[in-house]
C-alpha positions in Angstrom: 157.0 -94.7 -49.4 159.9 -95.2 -51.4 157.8 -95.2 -54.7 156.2 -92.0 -53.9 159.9 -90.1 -53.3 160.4 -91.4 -57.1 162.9 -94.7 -56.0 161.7 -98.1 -57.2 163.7 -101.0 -55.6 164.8 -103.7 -57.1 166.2 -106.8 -57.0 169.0 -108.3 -59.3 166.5 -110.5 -61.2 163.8 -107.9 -61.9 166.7 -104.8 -62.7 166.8 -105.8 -66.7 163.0 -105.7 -66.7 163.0 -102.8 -65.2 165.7 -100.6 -67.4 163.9 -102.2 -70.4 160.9 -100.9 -69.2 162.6 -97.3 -68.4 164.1 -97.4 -71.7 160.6 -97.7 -73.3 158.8 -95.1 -71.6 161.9 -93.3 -72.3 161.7 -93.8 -76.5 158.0 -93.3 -76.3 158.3 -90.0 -75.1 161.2 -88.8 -77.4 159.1 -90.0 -80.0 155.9 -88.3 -78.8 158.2 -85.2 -78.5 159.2 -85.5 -82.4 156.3 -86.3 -83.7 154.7 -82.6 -81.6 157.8 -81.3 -83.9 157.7 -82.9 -87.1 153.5 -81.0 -87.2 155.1 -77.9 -85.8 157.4 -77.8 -88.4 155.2 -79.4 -90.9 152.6 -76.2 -90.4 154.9 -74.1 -90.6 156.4 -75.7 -94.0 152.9 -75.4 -95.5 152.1 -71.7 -94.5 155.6 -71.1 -95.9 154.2 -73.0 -99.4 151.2 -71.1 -99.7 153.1 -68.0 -98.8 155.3 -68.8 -101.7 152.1 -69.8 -104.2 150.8 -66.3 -103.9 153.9 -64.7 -104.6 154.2 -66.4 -107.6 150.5 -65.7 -108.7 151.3 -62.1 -108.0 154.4 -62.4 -110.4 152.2 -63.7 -113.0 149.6 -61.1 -112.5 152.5 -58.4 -112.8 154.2 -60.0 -116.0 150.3 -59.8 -118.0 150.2 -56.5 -116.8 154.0 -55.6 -117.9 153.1 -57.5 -121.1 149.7 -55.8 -121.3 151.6 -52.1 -121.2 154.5 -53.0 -123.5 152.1 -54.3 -126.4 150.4 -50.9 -125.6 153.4 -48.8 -125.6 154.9 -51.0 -128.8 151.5 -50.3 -130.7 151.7 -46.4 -130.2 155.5 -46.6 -131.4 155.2 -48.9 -134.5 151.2 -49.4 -135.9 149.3 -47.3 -138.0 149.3 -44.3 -139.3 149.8 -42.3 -135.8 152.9 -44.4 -134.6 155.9 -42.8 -133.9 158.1 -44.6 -136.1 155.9 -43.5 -139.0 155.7 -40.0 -138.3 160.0 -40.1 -137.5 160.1 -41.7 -141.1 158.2 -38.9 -142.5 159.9 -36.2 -141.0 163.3 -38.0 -142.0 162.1 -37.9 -145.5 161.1 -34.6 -145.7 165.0 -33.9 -145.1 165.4 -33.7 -141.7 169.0 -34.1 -140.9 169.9 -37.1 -138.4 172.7 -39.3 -136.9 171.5 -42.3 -135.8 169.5 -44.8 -137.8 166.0 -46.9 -136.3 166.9 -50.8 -135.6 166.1 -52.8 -139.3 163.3 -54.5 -137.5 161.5 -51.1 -137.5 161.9 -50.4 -140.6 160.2 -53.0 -142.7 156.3 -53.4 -141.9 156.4 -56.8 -143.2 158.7 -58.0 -139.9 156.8 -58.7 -137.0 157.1 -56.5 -133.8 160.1 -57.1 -131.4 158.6 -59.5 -127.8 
C-alpha cells in the first residue's frame, strides 16, 4: 500500500542502496532529457547550415551575374570601334572644348581593362 502512494520504507542498512539507486534513475533521466536536446538542437543547427549553404550559392550566382553585366557594360564603354570612350576621344579631337580628363588607364589600348 505504501508503495502504491509513492513511499518506499526502508531500513537503515538498505537507505544507501536505495539513494544510490534514486540517484541513478535520477542521472539516467537527466541524461535521456539532454541527449532529446542535444538532436533538437543538433536539427536545428543543420537546417540553419543548409540554410546558410544556399545563401552563399545565391551570392555566388549574383556575383557571376554582376561580373557578367560589368564585363558587358565595360566592353560597350572601352572596345572597338563603337565604344564610348572612342567615340568621346573623337569628338575631343575634333575640338570639342572639355574640363575633365578620362582616367590614364582609358587612354592607352595597350593597358588592360580596369576588374
Amino acid at each position: 500500500m505504501a508503495f502504491e502512494s509513492g513511499v518506499i520504507i526502508v531500513s537503515p542498512l538498505s537507505l544507501l542502496a536505495t539513494l544510490r539507486t534514486i540517484s541513478s534513475v535520477w542521472k539516467k533521466d537527466y541524461q535521456n532529457k539532454n541527449t532529446l536536446e542535444i538532436a533538437r538542437q543538433g536539427g536545428a543547427l543543420y537546417d540553419k547550415f543548409v540554410a546558410f549553404v544556399e545563401d552563399m550559392q545565391s551570392i555566388g550566382k549574383q556575383i557571376t551575374g554582376t561580373k557578367k553585366a560589368y564585363d558587358s557594360a565595360m566592353n560597350k564603354l572601352s572596345e572597338g570601334k563603337g565604344a564610348l570612350i572612342t567615340k568621346a576621344k573623337s569628338l575631343k579631337t575634333l575640338g570639342l572644348t572639355v574640363t575633365k580628363a578620362l582616367p590614364q588607364e582609358f587612354l592607352n589600348n595597350d593597358e588592360e581593362r580596369l576588374i
